[in-house]
N, C-alpha and C positions, 0 to 999 in steps of 0.2 A: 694837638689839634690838627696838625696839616697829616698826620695816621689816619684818624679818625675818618676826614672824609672820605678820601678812598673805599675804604670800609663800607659806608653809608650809599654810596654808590654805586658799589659793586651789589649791596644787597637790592637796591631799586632795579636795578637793569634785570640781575633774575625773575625777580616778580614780578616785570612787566614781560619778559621772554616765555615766561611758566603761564601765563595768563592768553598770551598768543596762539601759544602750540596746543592749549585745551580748545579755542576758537576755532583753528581750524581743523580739527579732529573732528568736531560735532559738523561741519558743514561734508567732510566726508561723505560722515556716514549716514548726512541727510539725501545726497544724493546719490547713496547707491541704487542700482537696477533692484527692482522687486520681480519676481515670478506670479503673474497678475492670474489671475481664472475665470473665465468667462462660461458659462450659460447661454443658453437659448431663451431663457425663459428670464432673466435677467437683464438690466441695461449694462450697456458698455463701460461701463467704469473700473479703474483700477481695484483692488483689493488690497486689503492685509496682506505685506510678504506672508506667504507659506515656506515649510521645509519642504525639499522635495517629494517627500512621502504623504506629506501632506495633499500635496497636489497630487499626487497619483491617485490617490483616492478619493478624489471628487469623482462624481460621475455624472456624465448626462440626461435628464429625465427620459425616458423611456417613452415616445411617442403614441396613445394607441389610435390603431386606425378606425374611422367612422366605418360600423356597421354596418352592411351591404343589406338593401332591402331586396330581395327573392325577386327574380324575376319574374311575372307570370309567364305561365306559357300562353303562347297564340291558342286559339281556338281553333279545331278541326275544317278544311273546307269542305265542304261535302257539293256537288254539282250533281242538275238531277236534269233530264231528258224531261220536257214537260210537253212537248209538241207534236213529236213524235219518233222515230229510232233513232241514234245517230250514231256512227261507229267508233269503234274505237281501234286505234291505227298503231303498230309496231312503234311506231315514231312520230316529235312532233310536227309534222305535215299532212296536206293530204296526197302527196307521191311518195308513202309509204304505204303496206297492205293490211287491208283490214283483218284485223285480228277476232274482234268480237263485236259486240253492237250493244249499248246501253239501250235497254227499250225504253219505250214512251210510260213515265211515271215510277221508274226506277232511276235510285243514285247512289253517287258511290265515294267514298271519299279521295281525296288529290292527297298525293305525299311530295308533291315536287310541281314545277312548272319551266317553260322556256324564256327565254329571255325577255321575249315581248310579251310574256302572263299574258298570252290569248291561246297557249295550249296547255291542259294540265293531264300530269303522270298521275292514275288512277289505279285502286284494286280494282280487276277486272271481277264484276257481280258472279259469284260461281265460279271463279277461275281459280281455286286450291292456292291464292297467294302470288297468282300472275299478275303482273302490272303493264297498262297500254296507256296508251298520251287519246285525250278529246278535245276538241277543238271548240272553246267557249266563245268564240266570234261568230256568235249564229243566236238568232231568236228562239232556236228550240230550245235550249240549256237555260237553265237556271241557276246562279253559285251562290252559298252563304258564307262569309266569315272574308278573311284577307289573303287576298290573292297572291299579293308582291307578299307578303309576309313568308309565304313559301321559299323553300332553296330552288334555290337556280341550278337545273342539271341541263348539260348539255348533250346533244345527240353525237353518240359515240363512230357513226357510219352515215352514208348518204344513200337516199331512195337511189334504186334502179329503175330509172325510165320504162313504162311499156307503150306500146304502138300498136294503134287500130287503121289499119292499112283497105284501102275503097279501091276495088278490081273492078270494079263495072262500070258503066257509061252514065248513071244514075248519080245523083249527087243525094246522098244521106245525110240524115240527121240522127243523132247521139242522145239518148236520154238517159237520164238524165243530166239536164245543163243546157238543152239545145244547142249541141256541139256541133257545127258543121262539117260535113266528110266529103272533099271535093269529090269529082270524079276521075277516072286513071287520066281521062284527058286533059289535067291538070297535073299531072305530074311533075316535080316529088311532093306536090300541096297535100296531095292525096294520101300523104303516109304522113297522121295525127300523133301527136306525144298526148295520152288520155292517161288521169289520174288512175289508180287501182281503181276498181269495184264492181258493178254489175248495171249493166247497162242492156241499154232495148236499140235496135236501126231502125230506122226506117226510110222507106226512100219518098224522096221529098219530089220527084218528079212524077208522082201519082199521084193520083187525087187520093182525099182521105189520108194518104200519109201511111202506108200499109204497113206491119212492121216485117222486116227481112230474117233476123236471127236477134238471138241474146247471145248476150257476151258478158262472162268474167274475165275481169282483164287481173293480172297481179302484175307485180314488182318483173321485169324483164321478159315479160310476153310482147307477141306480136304476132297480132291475129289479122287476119285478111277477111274483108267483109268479099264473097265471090257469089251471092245471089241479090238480083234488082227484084222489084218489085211485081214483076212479069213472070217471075221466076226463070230467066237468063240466067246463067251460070260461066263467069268468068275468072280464069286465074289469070293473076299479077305474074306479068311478065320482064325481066330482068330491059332495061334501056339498048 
């Protein structure tokens, strides 16, 4: 009997020892890390451990992008002279030289404009594919279609100044514009900064207003008005 227990004992203690170390085995390998896979298209939740191989070949849905709908294109501008000539100028100013002249009841289309879309870059009517800038801040002009819609170019160079210069004792006037042209006795009043174009004097110290000469002025002229209305003839003399 006092064998025996021993015996009895020693079998109880393995089977409760044998019984422990299967317990904590399984809480191992409940708490190993898993290799989780997530999606976009999927919520955030864990996964089934995968093998690595496994996971390398999951793939991400392949996103497509929403179809572009076509631009339209803008409509053409087309600006038309309704009133009467208006020119059309190298550049958008009018202290640039007149190139050509859209007539009254002719138009032409704009492929460009300046910054304040109140000049726009035109085929010149009959110009083999020339292009000139017209000034749509005038009641002659007419435009259809969008204006700002146009590109913006800007002027690559700057007018050169010309000057209509009053030699006589007569004080003139400039048409058109009713420009005043002091007389030399107002000196340097008397020497005018006057847009390009064609213009008429007349001397305004006559009655009726008689006219003296015509003048083309362009881009860096500088012409001396030297007959009054009397027909006196004076040259501008240095100070």
């Amino acid at each position: 009997m006092s064998r025996g227990v021993p015996r009895a004992l020693l079998a109880l203690a393995c089977a409760l020892l044998s019984v422990s170390m299967q317990a904590c085995g399984r809480r191992s390998i409940g708490f190993a890390p898993t290799a989780a896979v997530f999606s976009d298209t999927q919520p955030a939740s864990p996964s089934p451990a995968r093998s690595p191989e496994a996971a390398l070949s999951v793939q991400t849905p392949i996103r497509t992008p929403p179809s572009e709908t076509p631009t339209a294109s803008l409509p053409g501008v087309v600006v038309a002279a309704t009133k009467g000539n208006i020119f059309i100028r190298r550049g958008p100013n009018v202290a640039f030289n007149p190139i050509a002249a859209l007539l009254r009841g002719e138009s032409a289309t704009a492929s460009g404009r300046d910054v304040l879309a109140s000049w726009l870059q035109i085929q010149i009517p009959g110009g083999a594919g020339r292009t000139g800038w017209i000034s749509i801040a005038t009641e002659f002009t007419t435009v259809q279609g969008d204006v700002r819609g146009l590109p913006e170019i800007e002027a690559t160079d700057f007018p050169i100044p010309a000057f209509l210069q009053n030699c006589t004792h007569h004080q003139m006037s400039v048409d058109p514009g009713g420009i005043v042209l002091p007389s030399v006795d107002n000196f340097p009043e008397n020497n005018v900064r006057i847009n390009p174009g064609n213009y008429a004097v007349h001397d305004m110290d006559i009655d009726e207003y008689p006219e003296v000469m015509k003048v083309v002025l362009k881009e860096g002229s500088a012409i001396d008005v030297q007959v009054d209305g009397n027909g006196e003839k004076k040259k501008c003399v240095a100070p």
